[in-house]
Backbone as a ProteinNet text record, in pm:
[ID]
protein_1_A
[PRIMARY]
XXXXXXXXXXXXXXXXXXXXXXXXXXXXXXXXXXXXXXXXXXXXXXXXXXXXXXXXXXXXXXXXXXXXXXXXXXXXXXXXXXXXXXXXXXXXXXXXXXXXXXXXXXXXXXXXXXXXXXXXXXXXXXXXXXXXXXXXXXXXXXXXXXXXXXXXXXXXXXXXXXXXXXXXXXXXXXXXXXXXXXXXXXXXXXXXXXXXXXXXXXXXXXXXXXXXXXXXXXXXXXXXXXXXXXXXXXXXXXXXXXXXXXXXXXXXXXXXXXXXXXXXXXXXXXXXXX
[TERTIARY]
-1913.4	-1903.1	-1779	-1809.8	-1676.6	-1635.4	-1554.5	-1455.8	-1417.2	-1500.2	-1501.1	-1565	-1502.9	-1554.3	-1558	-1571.7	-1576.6	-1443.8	-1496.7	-1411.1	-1393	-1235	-1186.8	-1074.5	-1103.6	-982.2	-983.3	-778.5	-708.6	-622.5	-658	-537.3	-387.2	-285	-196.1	-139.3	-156.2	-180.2	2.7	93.6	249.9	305.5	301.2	372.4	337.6	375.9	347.3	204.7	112.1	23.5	-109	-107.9	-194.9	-176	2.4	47.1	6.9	-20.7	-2.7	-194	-289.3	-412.7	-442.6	-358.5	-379	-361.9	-273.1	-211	-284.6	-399.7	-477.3	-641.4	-662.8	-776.4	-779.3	-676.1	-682.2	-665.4	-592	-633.9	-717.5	-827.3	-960	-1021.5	-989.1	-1072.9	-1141.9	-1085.6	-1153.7	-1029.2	-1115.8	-1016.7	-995.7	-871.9	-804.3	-795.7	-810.8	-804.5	-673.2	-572	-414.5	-410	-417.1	-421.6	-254.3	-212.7	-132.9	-78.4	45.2	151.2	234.9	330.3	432.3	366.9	349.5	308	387.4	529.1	607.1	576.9	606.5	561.7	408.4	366.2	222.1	178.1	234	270.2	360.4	489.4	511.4	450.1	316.5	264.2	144.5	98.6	3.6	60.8	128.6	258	262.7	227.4	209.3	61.6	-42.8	-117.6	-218.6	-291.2	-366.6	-510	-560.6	-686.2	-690.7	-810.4	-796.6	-774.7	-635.9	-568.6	-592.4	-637.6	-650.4	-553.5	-383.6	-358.3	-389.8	-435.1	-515.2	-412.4	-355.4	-235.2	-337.7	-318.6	-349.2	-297	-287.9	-253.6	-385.6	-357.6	-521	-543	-480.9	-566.2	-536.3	-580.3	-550.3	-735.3	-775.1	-951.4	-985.5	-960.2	-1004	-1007.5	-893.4	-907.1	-987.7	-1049.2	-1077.4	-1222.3	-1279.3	-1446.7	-1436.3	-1292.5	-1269.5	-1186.4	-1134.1	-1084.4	-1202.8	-1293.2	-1380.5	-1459.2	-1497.5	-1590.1	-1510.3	-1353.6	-1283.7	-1262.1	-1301.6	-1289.4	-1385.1	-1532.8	-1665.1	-1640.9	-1625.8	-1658.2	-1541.9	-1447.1	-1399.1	-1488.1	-1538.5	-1614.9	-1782.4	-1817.9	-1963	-2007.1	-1883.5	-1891	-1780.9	-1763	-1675.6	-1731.8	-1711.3	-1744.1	-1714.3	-1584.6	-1483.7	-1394.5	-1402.1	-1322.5	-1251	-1079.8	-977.2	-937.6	-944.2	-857.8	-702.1	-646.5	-518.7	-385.2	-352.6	-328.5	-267.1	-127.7	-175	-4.1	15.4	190.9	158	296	291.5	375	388.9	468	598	730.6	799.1	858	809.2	830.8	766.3	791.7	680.5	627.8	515.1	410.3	477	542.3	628.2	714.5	799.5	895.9	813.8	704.3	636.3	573.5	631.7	570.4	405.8	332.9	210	150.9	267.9	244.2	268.9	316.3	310.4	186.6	140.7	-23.2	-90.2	-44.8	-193.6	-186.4	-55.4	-32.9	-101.2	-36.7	-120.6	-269.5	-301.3	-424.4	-501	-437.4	-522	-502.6	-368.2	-338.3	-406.5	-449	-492.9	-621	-654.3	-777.4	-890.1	-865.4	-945.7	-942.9	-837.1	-847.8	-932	-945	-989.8	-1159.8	-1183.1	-1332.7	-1370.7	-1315.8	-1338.3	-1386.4	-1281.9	-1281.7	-1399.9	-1393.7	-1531.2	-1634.6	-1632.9	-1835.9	-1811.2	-1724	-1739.2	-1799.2	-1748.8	-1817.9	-1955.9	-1950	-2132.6	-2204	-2231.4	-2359.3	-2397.7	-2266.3	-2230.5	-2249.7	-2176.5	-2202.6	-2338.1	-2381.8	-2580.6	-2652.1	-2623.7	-2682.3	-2654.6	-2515.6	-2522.9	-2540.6	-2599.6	-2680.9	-2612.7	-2526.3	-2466	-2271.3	-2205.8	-2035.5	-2017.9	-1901.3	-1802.1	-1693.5	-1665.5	-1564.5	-1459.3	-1334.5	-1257.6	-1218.2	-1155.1	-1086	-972.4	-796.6	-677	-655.3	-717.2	-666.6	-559.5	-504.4	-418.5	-459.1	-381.5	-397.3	-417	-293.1	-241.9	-407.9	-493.3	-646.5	-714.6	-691.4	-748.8	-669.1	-552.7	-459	-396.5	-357.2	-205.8	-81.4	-27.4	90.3	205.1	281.9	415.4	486.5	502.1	581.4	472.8	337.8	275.3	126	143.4	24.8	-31.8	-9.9	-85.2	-170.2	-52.8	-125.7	-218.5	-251	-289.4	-429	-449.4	-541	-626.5	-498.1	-591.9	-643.3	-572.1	-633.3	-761.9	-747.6	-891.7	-1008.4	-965.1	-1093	-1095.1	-1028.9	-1104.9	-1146.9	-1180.5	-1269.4	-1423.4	-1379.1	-1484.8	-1608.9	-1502.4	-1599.9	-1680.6	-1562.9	-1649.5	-1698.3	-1735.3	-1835.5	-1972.3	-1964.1	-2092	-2161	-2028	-2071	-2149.8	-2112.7	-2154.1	-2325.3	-2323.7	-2447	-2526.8	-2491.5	-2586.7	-2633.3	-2538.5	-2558.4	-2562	-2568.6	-2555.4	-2693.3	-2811.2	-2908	-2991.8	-2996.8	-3041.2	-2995.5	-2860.9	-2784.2	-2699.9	-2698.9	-2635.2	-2474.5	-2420.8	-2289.1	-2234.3	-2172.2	-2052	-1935.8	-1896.1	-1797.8	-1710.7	-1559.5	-1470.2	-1331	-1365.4	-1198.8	-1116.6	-982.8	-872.9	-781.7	-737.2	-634.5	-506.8	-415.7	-341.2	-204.4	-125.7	-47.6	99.1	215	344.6	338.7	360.3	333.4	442.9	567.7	660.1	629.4	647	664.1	762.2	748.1	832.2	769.5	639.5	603.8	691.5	779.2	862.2	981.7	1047.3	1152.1	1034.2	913.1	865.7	751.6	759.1	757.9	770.2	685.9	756.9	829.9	905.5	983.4	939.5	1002	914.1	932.3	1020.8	1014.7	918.2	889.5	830.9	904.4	999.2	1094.8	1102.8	1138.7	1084.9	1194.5	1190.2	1267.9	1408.2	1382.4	1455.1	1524.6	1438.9	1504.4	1429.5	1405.2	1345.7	1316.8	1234.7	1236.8	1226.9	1273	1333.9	1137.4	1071.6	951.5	874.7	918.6	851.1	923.6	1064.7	1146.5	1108.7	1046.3	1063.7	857.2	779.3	604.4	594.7	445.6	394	451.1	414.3	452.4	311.8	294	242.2	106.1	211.7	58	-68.2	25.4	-76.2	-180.1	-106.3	-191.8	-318.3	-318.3	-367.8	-498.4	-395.5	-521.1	-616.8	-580.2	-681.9	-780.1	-737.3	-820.5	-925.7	-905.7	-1007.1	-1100.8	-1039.1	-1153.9	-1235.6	-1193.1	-1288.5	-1382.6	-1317.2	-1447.3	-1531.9	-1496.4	-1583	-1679.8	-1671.3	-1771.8	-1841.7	-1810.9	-1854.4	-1851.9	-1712.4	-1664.2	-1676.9	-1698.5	-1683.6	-1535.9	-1554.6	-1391.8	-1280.4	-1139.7	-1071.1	-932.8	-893.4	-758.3	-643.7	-527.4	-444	-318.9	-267.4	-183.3	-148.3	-35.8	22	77.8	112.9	151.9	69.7	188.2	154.4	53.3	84.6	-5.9	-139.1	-168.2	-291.5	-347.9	-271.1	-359.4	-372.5	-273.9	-287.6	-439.6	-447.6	-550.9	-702.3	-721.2	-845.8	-851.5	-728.8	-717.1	-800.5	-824.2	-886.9	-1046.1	-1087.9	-1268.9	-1201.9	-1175.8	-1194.7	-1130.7	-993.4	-969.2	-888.4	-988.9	-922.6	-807.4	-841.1	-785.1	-633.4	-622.3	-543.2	-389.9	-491.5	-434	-348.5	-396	-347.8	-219.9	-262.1	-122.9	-9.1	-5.6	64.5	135.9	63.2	76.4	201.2	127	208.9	330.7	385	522.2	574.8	530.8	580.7	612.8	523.3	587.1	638.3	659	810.2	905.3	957.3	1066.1	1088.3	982.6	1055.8	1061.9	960.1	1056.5	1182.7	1247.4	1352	1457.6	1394.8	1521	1559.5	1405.1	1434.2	1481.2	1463.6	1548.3	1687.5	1688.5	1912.3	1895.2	1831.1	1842.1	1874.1	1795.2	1745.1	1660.6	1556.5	1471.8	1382.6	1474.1	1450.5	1307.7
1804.8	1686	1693.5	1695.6	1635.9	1477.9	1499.4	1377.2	1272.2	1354.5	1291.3	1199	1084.1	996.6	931.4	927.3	900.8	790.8	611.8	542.3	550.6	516.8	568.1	439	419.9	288.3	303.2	302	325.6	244.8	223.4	108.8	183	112	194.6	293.6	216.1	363.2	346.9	255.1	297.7	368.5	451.3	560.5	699.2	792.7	858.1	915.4	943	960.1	909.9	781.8	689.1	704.4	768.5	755.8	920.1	1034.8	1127.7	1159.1	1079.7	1089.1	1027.9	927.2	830.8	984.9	1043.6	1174.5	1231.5	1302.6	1364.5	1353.4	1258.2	1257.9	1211.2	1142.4	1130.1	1273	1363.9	1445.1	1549.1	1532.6	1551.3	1500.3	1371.2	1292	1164.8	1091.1	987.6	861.4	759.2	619.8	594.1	516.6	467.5	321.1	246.9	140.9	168.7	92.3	108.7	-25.7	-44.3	-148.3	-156.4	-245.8	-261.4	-381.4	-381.1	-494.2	-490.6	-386.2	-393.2	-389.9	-515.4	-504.1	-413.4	-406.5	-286.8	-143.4	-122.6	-2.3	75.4	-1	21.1	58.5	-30.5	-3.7	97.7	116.5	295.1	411.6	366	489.3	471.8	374.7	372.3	392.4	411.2	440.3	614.1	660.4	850.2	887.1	767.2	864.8	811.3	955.3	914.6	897.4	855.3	803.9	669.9	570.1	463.7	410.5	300.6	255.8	99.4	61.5	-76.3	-130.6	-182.3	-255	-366.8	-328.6	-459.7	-490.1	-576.5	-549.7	-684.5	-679.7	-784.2	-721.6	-781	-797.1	-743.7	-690.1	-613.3	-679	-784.9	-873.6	-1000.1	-1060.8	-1120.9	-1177.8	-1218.8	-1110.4	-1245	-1341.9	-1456.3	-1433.8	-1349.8	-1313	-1176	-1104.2	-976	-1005.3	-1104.9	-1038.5	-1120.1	-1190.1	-1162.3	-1036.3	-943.8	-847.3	-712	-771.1	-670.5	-659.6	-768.5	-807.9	-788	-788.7	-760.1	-594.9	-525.9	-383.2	-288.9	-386	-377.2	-406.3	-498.4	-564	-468.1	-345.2	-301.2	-245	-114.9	-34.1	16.6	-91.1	-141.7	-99.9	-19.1	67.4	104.3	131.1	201.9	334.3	429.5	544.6	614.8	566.3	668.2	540.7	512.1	414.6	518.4	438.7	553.5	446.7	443.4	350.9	427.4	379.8	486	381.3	284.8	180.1	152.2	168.6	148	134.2	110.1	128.8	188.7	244.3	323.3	245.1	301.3	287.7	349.9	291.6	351.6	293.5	306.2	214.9	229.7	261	273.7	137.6	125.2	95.6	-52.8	0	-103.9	-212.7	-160.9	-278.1	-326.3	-251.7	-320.4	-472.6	-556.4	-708.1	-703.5	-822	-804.2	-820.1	-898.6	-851	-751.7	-677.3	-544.5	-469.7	-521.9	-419	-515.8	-634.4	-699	-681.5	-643.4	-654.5	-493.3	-387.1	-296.1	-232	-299	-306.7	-401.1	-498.2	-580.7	-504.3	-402	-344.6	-227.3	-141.3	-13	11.2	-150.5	-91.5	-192.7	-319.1	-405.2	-444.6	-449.8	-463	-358.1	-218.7	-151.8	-132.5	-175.8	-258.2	-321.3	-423.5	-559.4	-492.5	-468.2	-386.5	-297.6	-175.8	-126.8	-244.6	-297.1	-347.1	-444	-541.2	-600	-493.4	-374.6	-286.3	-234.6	-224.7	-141.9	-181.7	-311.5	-359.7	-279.7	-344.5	-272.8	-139.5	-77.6	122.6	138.4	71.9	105.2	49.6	-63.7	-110.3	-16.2	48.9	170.7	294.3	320.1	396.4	557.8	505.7	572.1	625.8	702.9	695.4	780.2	748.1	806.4	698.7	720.8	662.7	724.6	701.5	801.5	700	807.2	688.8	729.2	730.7	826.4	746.4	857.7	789.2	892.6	959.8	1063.4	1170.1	1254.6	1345.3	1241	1140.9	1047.1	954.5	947.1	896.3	982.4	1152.3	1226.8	1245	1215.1	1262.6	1136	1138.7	1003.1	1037.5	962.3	1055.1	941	1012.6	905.5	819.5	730.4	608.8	535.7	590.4	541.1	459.9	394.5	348.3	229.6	111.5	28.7	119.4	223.8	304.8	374.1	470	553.9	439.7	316.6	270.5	215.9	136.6	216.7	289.1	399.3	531.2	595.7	612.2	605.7	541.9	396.7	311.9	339	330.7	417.9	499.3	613.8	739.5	692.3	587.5	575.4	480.7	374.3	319.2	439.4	499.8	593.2	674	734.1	818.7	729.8	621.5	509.4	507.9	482.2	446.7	521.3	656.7	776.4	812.8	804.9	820.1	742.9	569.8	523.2	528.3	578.5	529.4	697.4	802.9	949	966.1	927.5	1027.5	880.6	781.3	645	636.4	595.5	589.4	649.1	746.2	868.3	789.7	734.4	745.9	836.1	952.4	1021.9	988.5	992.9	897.9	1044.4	1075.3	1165.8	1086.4	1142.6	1088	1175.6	1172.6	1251.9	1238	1330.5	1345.6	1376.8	1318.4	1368.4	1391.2	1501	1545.1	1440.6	1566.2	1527.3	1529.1	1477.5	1451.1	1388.8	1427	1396.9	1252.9	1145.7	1008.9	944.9	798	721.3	620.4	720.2	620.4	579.2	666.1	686.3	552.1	543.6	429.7	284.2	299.7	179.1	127.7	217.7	192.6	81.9	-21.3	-93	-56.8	-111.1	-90.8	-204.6	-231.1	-297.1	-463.7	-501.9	-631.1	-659.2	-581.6	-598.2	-531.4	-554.8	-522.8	-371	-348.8	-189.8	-75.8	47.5	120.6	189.1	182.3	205.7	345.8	439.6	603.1	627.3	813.7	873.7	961.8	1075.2	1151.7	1309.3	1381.4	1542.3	1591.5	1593.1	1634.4	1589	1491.1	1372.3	1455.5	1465.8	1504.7	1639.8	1697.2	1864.1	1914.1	1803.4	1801.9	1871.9	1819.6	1870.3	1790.8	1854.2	1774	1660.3	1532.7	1446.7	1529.6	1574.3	1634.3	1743.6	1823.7	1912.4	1833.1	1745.9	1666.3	1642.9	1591.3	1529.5	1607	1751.3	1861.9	1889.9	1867.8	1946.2	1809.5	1707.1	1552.8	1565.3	1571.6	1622.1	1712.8	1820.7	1935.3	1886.8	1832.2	1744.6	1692.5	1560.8	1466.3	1510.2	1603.6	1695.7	1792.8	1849.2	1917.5	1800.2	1702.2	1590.2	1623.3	1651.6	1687.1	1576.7	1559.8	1471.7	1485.8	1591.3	1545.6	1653.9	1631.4	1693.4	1676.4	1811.5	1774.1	1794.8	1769.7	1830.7	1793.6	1921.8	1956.2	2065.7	2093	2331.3	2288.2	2439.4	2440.2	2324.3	2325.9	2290.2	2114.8	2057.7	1908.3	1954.5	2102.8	2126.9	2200.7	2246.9	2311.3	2203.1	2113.7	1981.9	1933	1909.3	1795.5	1880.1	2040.1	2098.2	2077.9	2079.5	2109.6	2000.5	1888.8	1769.5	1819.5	1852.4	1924	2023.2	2136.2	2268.8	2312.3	2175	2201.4	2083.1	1970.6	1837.3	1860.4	1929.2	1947.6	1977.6	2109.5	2149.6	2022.5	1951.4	1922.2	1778.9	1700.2	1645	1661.4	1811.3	1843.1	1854.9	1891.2	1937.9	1803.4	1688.6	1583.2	1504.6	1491.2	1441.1	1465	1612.1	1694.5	1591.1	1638	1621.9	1463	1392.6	1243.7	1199.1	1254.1	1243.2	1305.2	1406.8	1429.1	1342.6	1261.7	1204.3	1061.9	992.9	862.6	877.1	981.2	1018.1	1015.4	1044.3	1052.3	921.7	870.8	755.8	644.5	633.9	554.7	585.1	708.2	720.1	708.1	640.5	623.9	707	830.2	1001.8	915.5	859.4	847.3	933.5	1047.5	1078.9	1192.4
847.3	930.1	1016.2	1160.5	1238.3	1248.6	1287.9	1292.5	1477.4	1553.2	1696.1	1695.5	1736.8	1743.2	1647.1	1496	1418.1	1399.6	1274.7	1312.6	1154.5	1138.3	966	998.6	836.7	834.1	661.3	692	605.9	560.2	437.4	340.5	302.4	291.5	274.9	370.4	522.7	661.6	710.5	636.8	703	703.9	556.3	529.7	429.3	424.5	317.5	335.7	238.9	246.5	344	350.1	486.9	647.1	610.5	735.4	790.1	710.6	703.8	749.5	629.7	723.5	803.2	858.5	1010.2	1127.3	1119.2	1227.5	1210.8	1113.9	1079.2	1133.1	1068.9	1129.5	1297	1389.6	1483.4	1572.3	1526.5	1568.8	1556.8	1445.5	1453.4	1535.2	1654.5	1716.5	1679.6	1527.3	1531.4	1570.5	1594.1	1602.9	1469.6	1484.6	1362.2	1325.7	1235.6	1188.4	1058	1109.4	983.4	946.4	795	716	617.6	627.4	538.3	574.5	451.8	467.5	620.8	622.6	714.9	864.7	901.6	1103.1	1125.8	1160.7	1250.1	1186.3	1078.4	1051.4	1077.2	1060.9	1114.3	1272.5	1329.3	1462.7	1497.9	1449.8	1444.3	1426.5	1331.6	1336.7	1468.5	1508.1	1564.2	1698.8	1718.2	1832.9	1904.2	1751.2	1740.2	1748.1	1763.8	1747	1910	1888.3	2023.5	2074.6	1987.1	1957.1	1934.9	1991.1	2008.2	1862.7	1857.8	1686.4	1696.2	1597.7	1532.5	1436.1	1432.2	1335.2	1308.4	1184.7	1110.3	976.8	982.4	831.5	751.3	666.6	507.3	408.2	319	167.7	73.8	46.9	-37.5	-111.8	-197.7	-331.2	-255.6	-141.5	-76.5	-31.7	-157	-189.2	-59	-30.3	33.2	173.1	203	364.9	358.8	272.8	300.8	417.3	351	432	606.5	642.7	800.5	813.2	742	795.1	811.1	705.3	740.7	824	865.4	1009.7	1140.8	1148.3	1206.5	1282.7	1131.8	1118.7	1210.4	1167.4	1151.5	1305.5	1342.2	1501.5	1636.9	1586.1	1644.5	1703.7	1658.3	1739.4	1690	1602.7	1579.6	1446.1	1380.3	1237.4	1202.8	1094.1	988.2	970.7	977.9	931.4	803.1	824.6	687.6	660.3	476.9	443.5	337.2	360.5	280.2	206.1	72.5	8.8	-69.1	-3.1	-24.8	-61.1	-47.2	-88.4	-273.9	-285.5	-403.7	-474.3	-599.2	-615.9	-759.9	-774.4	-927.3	-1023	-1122.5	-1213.9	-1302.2	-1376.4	-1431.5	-1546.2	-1629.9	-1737.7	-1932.9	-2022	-2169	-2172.2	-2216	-2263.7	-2335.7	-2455.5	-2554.5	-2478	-2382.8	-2284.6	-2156.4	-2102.9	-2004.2	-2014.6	-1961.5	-1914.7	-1868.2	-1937.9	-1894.2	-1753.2	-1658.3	-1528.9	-1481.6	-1502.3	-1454	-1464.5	-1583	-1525.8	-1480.6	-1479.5	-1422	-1234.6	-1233.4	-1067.1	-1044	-1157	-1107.9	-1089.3	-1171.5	-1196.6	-1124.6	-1000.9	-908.7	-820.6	-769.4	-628.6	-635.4	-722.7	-750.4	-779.9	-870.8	-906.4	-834.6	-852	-835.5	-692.2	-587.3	-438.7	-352.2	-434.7	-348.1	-370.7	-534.1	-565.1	-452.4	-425	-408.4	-235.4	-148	-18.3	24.2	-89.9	-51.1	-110.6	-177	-214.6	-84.3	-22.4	116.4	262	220.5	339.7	321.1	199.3	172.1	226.1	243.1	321.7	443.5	544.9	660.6	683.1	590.1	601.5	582.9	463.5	439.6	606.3	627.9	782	868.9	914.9	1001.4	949.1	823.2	789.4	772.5	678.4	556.8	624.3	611.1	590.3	449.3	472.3	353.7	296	156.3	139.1	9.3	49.9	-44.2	-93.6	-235.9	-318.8	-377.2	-331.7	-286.5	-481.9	-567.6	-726.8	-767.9	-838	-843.6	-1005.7	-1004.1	-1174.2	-1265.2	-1251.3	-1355.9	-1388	-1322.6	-1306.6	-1354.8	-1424.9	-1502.7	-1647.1	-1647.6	-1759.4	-1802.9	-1894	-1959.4	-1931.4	-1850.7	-1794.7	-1850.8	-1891.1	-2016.8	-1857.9	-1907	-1771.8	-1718.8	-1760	-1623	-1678.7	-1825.8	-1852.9	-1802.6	-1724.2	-1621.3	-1500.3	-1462.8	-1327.4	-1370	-1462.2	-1534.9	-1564.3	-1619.4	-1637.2	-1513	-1397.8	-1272.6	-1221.9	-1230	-1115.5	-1225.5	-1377.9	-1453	-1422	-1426.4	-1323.4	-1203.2	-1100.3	-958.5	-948.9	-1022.6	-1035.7	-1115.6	-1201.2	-1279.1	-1172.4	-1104.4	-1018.5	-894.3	-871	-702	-797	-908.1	-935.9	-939.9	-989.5	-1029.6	-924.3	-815.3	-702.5	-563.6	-634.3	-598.7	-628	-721.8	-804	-749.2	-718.8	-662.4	-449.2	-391.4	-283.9	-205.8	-281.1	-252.1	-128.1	-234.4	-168	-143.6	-179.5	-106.9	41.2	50	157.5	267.6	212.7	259.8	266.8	187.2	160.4	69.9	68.7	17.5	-49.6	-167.2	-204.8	-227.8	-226.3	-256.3	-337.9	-484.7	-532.6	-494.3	-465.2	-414.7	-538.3	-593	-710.1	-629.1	-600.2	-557.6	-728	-652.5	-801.8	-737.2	-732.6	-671.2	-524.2	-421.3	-256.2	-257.7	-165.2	-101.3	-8.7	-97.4	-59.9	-153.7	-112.4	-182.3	-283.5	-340	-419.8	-575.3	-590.5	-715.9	-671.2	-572.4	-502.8	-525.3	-488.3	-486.5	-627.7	-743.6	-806.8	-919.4	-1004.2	-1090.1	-1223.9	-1248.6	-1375	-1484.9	-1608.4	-1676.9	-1639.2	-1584	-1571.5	-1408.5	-1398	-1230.6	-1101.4	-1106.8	-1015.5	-946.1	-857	-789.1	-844.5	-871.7	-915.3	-825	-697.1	-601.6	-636.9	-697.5	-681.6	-699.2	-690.8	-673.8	-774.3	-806.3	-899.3	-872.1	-903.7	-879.2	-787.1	-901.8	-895.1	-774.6	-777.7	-636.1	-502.3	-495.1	-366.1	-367.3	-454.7	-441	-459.6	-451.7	-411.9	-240.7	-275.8	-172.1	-21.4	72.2	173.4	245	266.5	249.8	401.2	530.1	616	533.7	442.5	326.5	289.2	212.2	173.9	251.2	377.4	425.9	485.3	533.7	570.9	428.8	327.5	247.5	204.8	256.5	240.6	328.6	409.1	555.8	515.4	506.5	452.1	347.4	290.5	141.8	182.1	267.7	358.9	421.1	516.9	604.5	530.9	401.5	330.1	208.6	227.1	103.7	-70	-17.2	-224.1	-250.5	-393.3	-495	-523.4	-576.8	-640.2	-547.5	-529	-497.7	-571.4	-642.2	-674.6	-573	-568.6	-473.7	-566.3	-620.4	-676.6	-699.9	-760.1	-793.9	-938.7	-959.3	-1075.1	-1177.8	-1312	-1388.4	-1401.7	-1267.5	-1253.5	-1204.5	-1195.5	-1151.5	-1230.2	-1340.8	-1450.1	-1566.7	-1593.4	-1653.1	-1640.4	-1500.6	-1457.1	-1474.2	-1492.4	-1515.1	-1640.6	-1749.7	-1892.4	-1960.7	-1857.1	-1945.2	-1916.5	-1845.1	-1844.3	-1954.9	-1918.7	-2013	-2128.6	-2191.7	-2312.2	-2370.7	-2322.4	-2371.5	-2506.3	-2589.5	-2704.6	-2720.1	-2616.1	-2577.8	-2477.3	-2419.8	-2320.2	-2372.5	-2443.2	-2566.7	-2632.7	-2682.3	-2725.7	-2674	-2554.4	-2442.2	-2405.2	-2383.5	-2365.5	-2411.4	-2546.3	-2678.9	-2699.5	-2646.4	-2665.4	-2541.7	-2408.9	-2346.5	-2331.5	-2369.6	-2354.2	-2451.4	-2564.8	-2659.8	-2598.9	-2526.3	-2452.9	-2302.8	-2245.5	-2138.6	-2214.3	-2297.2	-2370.4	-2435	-2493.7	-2538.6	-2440.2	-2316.5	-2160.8	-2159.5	-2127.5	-2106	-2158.8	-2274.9	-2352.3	-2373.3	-2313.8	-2356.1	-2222.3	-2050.2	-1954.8	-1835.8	-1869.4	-1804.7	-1755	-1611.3	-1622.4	-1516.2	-1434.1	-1310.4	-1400.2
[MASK]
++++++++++++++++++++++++++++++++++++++++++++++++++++++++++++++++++++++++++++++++++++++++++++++++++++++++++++++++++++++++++++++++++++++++++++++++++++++++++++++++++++++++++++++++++++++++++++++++++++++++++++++++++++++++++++++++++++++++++++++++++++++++++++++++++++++++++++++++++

């Protein structure tokens, strides 16, 4: 599948990763629709690119305004083609000191806004007669990753929904659904992170500053969409042999696990947390 002409709208399109397939696919040739919080930032990026851009900002669990933003979306240029749900915040924090808002916030921004978003478009994509839609969940959505059990129970459910969702609308509708695993990607999702009382973490982590670079990312996202993978990981090293280890040796991978998240709760509790 090319991408000319083609209209894609992206949650999460200011920075980092969103901002990275906003540049991307526009210069494949499609128009852009950039969703998020920050108007100016958004408009910075829509500033770089040169294909006709739509900022559309909302609040993703903001579930009351969604179905005028989608008619909004919808009424740009008569369709949606490609929906990116990319949109999303992490976590930094054990399990034991985490506040129960903290997962409930993550688990509305990660898991349940971007539910809610695509089943408002399906209609629409089935009426113009079928699309794509990704779903930007990460490793931590194949594995248990120590710090990260609210996110981890999101990004599990967003794979679980776009496979369902897959299954049903594949060869009916000709919608394509692609989960994207992303591993470590040079953003700031580690700075914007919650900690256990809610509050954002405001640093960074070694692994995070020293990932992939967020346009990589973005090229090997494309190639995904354009051949209609199901699944795509995008990760090296050890977060990419991790994330196969759960198909080909759950057993194994467990163990591996277990070690390792007794040595970073151990950091973290003497307040190592990078």
């Amino acid at each position: 599948m090319g991408f000319e002409g083609k209209t894609v709208w992206i949650t999460g399109a200011s920075s980092g990763i969103g901002e990275a397939l906003a540049q991307a696919f526009s210069a494949a040739g499609a128009d852009i629709i950039l969703s998020g919080r920050r108007v100016d930032a958004l408009n910075t990026v829509a500033s770089g690119i040169a294909t006709d851009t739509l900022v559309l900002p909302f609040e993703t669990t903001d579930y009351d305004a969604l179905p005028e933003k989608v008619a909004d979306a919808v009424a740009w240029k008569g369709r949606v083609d490609i929906l990116v749900n990319n949109a999303g915040i992490s976590q930094r924090s054990l399990a034991i000191d985490t506040h129960p808002d903290v997962h409930h916030k993550i688990i509305n921004v990660d898991l349940l806004a971007p539910i809610w978003l695509t089943q408002l478009l399906l209609p629409e994509m089935i009426k113009s007669g079928g699309g794509n839609i990704v779903g930007i969940s990460s490793v931590a959505g194949r594995i248990g990753v120590p710090l990260r059990t609210a996110y981890c129970a999101a990004k599990h459910g967003l794979i679980g929904y776009m496979d369902a969702l897959r299954a049903e609308t594949e060869q009916l509708h000709n919608i394509h659904v692609t989960n994207i695993l992303p591993g470590s990607i040079r953003t700031d999702v580690s700075r914007n992170a919650l900690t256990k009382d809610g509050s954002k973490r405001e640093k960074s982590d070694s692994v995070i500053d020293n990932g992939m670079e967020p346009a990589e990312c973005a090229r090997q996202i494309l190639e995904a969409v354009a051949a209609n993978v199901p699944e795509l990981i995008v990760a090296e090293g050890p977060e990419l042999m991790l994330a196969k280890l759960r198909q080909s040796d759950p057993e194994k991978l467990f163990e591996m696990t277990a070690g390792l998240g007794a040595q970073i709760a151990e950091k973290y509790q003497s307040g190592d947390d990078d």
